[in-house]
N, C-alpha and C positions, 0 to 999 in steps of 0.2 A: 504494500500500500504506500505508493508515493506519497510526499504529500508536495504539492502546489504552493506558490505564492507567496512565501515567507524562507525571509533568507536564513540560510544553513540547511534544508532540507532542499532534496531532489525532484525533482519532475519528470513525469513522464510512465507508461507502462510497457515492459516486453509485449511486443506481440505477437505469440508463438502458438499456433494450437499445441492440443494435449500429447500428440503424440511427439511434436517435438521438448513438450516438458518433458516427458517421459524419457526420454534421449539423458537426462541429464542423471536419472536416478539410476543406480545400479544396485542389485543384491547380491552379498559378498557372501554370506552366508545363509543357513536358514532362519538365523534370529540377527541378522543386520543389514542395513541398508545405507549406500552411500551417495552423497551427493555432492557432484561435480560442481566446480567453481564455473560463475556464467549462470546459473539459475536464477540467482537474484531478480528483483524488479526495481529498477533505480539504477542512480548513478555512482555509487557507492559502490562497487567490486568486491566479491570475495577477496576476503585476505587468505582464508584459510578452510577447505573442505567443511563439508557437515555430514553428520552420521546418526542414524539414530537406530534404535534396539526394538525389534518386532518381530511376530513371526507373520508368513506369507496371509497368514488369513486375517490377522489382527492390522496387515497392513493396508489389507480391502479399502479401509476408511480414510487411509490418508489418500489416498488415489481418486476416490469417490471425491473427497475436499477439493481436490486439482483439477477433478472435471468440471465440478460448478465452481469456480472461479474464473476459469478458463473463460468457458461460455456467459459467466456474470457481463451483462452490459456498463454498470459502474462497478467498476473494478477496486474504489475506494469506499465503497459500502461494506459493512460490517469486518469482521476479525477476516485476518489473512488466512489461506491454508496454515497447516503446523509447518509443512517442507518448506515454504517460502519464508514462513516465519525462520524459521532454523536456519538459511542461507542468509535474509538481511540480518541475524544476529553474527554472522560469519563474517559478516563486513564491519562490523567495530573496529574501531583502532585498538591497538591492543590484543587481540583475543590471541590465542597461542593454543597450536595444532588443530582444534576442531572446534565446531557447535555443535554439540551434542542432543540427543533426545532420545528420551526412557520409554519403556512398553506403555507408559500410563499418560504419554503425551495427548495433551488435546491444544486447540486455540485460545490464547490467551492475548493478554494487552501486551504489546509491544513483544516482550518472550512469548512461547508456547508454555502452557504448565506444563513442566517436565523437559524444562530444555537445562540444562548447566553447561556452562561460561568460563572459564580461567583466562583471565586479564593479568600479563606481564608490568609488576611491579616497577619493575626498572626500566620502563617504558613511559618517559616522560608523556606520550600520546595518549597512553591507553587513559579508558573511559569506563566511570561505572555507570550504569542506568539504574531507576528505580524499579524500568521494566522486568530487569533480570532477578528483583526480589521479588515485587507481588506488592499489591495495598493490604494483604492483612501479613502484613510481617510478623513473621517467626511464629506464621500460624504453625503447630506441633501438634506431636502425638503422646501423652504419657502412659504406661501401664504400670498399674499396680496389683501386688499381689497378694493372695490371702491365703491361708493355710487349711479354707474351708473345700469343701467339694459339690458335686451336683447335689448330692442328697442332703446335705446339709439346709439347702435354698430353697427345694422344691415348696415345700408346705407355706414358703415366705415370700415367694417371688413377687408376687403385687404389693405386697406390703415396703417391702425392698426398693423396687422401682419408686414406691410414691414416695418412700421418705428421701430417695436421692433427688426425685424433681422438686419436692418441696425443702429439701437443704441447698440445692444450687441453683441461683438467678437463672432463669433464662426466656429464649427469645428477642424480638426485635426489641430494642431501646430498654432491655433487661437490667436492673440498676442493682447493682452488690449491694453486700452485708456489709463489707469490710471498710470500717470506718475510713474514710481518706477526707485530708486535706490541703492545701496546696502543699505544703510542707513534708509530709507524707508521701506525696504523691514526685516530688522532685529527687525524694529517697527513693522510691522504688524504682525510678528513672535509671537511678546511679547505680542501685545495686542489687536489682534484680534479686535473686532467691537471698542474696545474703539478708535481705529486709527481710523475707520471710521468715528465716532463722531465727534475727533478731525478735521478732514480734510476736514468735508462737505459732504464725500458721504452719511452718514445716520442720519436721527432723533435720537434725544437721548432719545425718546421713544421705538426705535428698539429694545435696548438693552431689556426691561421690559418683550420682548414678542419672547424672543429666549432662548434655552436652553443653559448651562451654565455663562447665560445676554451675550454670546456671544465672551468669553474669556475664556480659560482655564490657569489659574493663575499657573500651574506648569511649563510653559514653558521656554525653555532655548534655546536661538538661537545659545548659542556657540557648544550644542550636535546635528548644522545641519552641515553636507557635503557641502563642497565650489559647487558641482557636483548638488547636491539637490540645493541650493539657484541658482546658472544658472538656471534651469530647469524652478524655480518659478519666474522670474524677470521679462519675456515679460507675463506672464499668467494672472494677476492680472482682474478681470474683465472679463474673459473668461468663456464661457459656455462652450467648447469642443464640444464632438463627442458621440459617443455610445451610450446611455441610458437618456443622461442627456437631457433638454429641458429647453425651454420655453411655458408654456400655457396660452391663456387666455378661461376660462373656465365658465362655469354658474352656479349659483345652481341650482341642477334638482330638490331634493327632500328633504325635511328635516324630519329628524329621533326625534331629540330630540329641543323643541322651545328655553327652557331656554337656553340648550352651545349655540344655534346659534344663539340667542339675544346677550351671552356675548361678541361673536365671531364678535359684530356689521353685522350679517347678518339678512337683515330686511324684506324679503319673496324672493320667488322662483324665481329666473331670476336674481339674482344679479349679477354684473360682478365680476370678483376675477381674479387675477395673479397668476400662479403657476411656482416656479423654483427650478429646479433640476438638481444640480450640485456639485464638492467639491472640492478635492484641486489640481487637474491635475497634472500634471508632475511631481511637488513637493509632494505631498504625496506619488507618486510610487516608489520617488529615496530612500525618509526615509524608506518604507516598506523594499524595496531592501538594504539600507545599513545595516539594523537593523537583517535581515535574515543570512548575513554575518558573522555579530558580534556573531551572539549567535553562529553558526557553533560552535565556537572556545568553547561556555560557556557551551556547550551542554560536550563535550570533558572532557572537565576539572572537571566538576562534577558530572557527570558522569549519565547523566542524559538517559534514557533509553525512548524512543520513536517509536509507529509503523509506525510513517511516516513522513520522514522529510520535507514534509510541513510542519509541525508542532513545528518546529525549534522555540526554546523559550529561556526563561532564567530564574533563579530565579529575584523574585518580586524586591527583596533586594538586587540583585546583580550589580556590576559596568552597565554593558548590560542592563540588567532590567531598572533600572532608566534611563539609557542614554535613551532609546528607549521610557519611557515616556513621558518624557521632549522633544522629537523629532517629536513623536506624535503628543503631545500638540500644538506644533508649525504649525504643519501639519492643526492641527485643527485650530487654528486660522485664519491660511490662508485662508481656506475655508469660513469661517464664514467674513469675509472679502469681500472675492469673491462674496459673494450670497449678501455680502450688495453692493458692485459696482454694478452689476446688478438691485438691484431695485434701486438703482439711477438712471441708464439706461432706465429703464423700467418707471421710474414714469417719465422723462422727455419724452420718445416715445408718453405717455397718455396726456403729456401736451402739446405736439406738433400739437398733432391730435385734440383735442376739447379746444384747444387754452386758458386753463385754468389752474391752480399751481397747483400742486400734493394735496397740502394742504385741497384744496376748493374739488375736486374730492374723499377724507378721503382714499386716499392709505397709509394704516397703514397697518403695518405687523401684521398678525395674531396671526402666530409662526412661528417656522425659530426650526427645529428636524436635529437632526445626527443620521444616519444611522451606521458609520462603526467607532468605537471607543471603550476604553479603561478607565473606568472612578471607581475611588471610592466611593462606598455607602455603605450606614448602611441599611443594612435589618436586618428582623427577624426570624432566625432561630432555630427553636423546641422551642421557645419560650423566645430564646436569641438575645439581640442586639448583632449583628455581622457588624465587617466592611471587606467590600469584594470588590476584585477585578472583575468590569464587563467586559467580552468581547462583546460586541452586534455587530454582523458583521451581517449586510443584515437585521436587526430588528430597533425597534425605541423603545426609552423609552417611558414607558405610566403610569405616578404618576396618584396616584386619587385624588379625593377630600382632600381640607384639608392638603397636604402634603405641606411642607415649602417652596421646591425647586420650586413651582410652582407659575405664577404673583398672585400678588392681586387680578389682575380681575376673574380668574378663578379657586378661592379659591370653589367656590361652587360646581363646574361642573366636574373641573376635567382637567387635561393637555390635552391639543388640540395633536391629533398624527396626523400627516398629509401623505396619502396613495395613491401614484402616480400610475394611472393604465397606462396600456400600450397603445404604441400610436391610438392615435382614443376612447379609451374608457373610463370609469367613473373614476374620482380620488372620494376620500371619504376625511374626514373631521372626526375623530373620538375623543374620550376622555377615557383618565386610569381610571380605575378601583381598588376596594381596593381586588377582588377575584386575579386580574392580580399579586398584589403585592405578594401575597402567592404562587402561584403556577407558575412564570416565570420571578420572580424579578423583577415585572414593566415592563413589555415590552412582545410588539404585532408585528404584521407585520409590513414590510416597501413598501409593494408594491402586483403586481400580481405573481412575479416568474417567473421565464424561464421554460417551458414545454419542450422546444425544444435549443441547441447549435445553436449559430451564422454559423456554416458551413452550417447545417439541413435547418437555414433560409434562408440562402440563394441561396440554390437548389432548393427549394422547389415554390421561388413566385418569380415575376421579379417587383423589383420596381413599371417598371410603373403599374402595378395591385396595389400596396399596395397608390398610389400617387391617380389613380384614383376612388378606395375605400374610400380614405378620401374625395376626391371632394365630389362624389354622398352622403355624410354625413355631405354636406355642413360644413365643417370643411379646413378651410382658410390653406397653407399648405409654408413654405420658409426654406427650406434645403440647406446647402451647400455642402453635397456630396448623390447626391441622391442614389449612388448603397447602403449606410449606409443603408436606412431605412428597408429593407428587412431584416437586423438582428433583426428589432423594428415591424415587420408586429404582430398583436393583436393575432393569431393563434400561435406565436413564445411563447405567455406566457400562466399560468393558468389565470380563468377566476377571475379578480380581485374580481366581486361580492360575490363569494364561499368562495376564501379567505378571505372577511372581514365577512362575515357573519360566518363561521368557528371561526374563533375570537371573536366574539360576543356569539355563543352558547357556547365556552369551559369558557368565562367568562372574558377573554386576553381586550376586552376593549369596547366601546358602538359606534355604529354606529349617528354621530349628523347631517349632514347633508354630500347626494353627489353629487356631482360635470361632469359636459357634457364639452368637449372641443367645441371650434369652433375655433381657432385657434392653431397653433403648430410652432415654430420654432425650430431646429435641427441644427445639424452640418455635 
C-alpha cells in the first residue's frame, strides 16, 4: 500500500497480474516459503529477502490474499496481503538477513501479526517502527499452575469460573480494583513487576519465571502522554475485551516428560490458569503518539517508505529512543497487569477450595510478550551482532543453555506459551537452538485469524458459538456476548497445524497441550 502525496513516503503501485506475483514466491521446503527481492509495491526496494513458515495447505490463504489484491481496483483500501506486507517490511533501513513470518501470520497494520524484524544496531540508518510492535504492547500470555486435577474441579467448575469473572475487571472500558494514582501509576511505569512485588500483588518468585524478570529497565515515564497515562489509570488489573481471556485449562497430553516435570507438571489432568492480556488503552495511546512523532522524523530525513503504516524512525534518533522508552513503559504496565490478575485469580482459587494460593502451588510458569521491541545479541554469518527485534504477533523462544532464561529451565529450554482460540487447545512449548538460527528465537504466539472480525461476525450468531462451548462442556462468563462471534474457533487457523508447523521447520518443540473447561471474556 503506497501511500501518495506527502513527502517521505512512495507513490505508485506494481502492476503485475497474479501469476507474475506468483513468479516471485518460491517453496523451499514443505513448511517454508520464500520470497524474492522485487515483490515489493513502492519505491523502497528490498534490502533483504523474506520468508515465512507454513505448510502447503495453510499457505492456501496467503495466495487467496494475493489474488484479491491483485484484482482489488483500489489497491490502497484496507490491510495489505501478509506476503506484500512481509517484502515492504524487507525494505527498512536497517533490517539484516530477512523479514520473517510464522505459521500464525495474518494482516496487520503496517507489520503482518506474526512477522519479526532484526534491525542492525550499528547501523546508524536502521529504523524502528511502532508497526513492528503492535498498539497493544507487550500484549502476553501467562500460565499458572496448581497442584489440583480434573477431579478435583468437576463438582466446582461454574462456581470456579464465576468467582474468577467476578475477581477480574473485565470487558470494554473494564476499570481495576487496584488502587492507582498518578504516583503509583508513574511506579508501575518504571518498574513493572518489581511494583508488584513491592505492593503485594505478586510472589517474588514471579519475577524468576517471566521474560524480561518482568521489567524493562529502559523505561522512562516522562516520554508518556499526560493522554496515554489517563487512558492507563482506571485499567490497572483489567483483562478487557477482544482476544484476551481468562482460562482454566487441563493438560491433555504431554509431548516432552522432562520440560513438563521442570514446568512442575506432574501427569495429565492437571489444572493450570491461562491469561491473556496486555497493556489496554495505555499501550494504544503510546503506539498512536509514537506514529505521530515519526510522521515529522520520516520528513526530515528523508526516509522513503511503501506504506505509511510503516511510519518509523531512526534507532538513534530523538523519536527512536523516545518511542523506546514509551514502549518500555507500555510494557511494564502490562506485565503488571497480568501480575494483578493472578493475584485475582489465585485469591478466586482460594475462595473456592477454601485454601492459600500457597498450599494449592499456583506458581507462575512463564509470563511471554507477544508484541515488543527489544535488544539482543544474535549471530550472524558467524558474527556476534546486537540487533534491534521487532516480534509483533510472535513470542520469543531461547533454547537451552541460553543466559536470559530461569535457572530452572537451563536444561529444557524457554517455556513459549500458545493460546488457541476460544474453545480449543493452548500448547505449552520450548526454544530451540535451530529457532535461534533461522528466526532469531522466536515461534508462534497463537492460532491466527483465518477470517476479519466483520467475516465473524456475519457468518455465526453468538448464541451458536455460547452453545458450542456448553455441548464441550467448557464453563463459559462473558461480559458482552455479541464479542464472542469475532473469537468463534472457525474465525482462526487451526492452532494444532500451527504448532506443529513450528515444530517440523524447527521454530520450537511441542512439551505439553493444554483443553479448556472454563473461559472468561469480556
Amino acid at each position: 500500500m503506497a501511500y501518495r502525496g506527502k513527502s517521505g513516503f512512495g507513490g505508485g503501485f506494481t502492476k503485475r497480474g497474479y501469476a507474475e506475483e506468483e513468479q516471485y514466491l518460491e517453496r523451499v521446503s514443505p513448511v517454508e516459503c520464500h520470497i524474492r527481492k522485487g515483490f515489493q509495491d513502492g519505491p523502497a526496494q528490498m534490502r533483504v529477502p523474506a520468508k515465512y513458515f507454513m505448510t502447503s495447505q495453510m499457505d492456501c490463504l496467503m495466495h487467496d490474499e494475493l489474488q484479491q489484491y491483485v484484482r482489488r481496483s483500489d489497491k490502497a483500501a484496507g490491510f495489505l496481503p501478509c506476503v506484500k506486507q512481509l517484502a515492504n517490511v524487507a525494505s527498512l533501513p536497517g533490517i539484516v538477513k530477512w523479514s520473517i513470518g510464522l505459521p500464525d501470520m495474518h494482516a496487520g497494520y503496517g507489520f503482518a501479526i506474526g512477522n519479526v524484524a532484526a534491525m542492525d544496531m550499528n547501523d546508524p540508518s536502521a529504523v524502528i517502527s511502532p508497526g513492528g510492535v503492535g498498539f497493544d504492547i507487550n500484549c502476553g500470555v501467562r500460565v499458572i499452575r496448581t497442584n489440583l486435577f480434573e477431579k478435583d474441579i468437576e463438582a466446582v467448575k461454574e462456581p470456579l469460573a464465576q468467582a474468577l469473572y467476578d475477581h477480574i475487571p473485565v470487558g470494554v472500558g473494564s476499570m481495576g480494583i487496584v488502587p492507582t494514582n498518578s504516583q503509583i501509576l508513574n511506579d508501575v511505569l518504571e518498574l513493572g513487576m518489581d511494583w508488584s512485588v513491592r505492593e503485594g500483588y505478586a510472589w517474588a518468585e514471579d519475577k524468576e519465571h517471566c521474560e524480561e524478570y518482568g521489567r524493562m529497565l529502559t523505561a522512562d515515564p516522562s516520554k508518556v502522554s499526560t493522554r496515554a497515562k489517563k487512558r492507563g489509570l482506571p485499567q490497572l488489573g483489567t483483562l478487557g475485551a477482544g482476544n484476551h481471556y481468562g482460562e482454566i485449562q487441563i493438560v491433555d497430553e504431554i509431548f516432552n516428560k522432562q520440560a513438563a516435570r521442570r514446568m512442575g507438571i506432574e501427569d495429565v489432568g492437571q489444572v493450570l490458569v491461562m491469561v491473556h492480556c496486555g497493556s489496554r488503552g495505555f499501550g494504544h495511546q503510546v503506539a498512536t503518539d509514537a506514529l505521530v512523532a515519526m510522521d515529522k522524523a520520516i520528513a526530515r530525513d528523508n526516509i522513503v517508505l511503501n506504506d505509511k503504516q510503516l511510519a518509523c524512525a531512526r534507532i538513534q534518533s530523538e523519536e527512536g529512543q523516545d518511542y523506546l522508552k514509551a514502549m518500555a513503559c507500555a510494557a511494564n504496565y502490562a506485565f503488571a497487569n497480568r501480575s494483578s490478575m493472578t493475584f485475582l485469580a489465585r485469591q478466586a482459587f482460594s475462595k473456592i477450595f477454601k485454601s492459600n494460593p500457597d498450599d494449592l502451588d499456583m506458581h507462575v510458569i512463564y509470563d511471554v510478550s507477544h508484541n515488543v521491541a527489544k535488544v539482543e545479541e544474535h549471530m550472524v554469518d558467524g558474527k556476534l551482532m546486537q540487533l534491534l527485534l521487532h516480534r509483533k504477533g510472535s513470542t520469543r523462544a531461547f533454547p537451552p543453555f541460553h543466559p536470559l532464561i530461569p535457572v530452572d529451565y537451563q536444561f529444557v529450554g524457554q517455556p513459549v506459551l500458545i493460546g488457541g482460540s476460544m474453545g480449543t487447545n493452548s500448547y505449552v512449548l520450548t526454544g530451540t537452538e535451530k529457532g535461534m538460527e533461522i528466526s532469531w528465537g522466536s515461534t508462534c504466539h497463537g492460532a491466527g485469524r483465518a477470517k476479519s472480525r466483520n467475516r465473524s461476525r456475519n457468518n455465526i450468531s453468538h448464541e451458536d458459538v455460547l452453545q458450542d462451548l456448553s455441548q464441550k462442556g467448557i464453563a463459559v462468563r462473558v461480559a458482552s456476548p455479541k464479542l464472542v462471534m469475532e473469537e468463534a474457533p472457525d474465525s482462526y487457523k487451526d492452532v494444532n497445524q500451527v504448532v506443529e508447523c513450528c515444530e517440523v521447520a524447527g521454530l520450537s518443540q511441542r512439551a505439553f497441550k493444554l483443553r479448556p473447561v472454563a473461559v472468561i471474556k469480556g
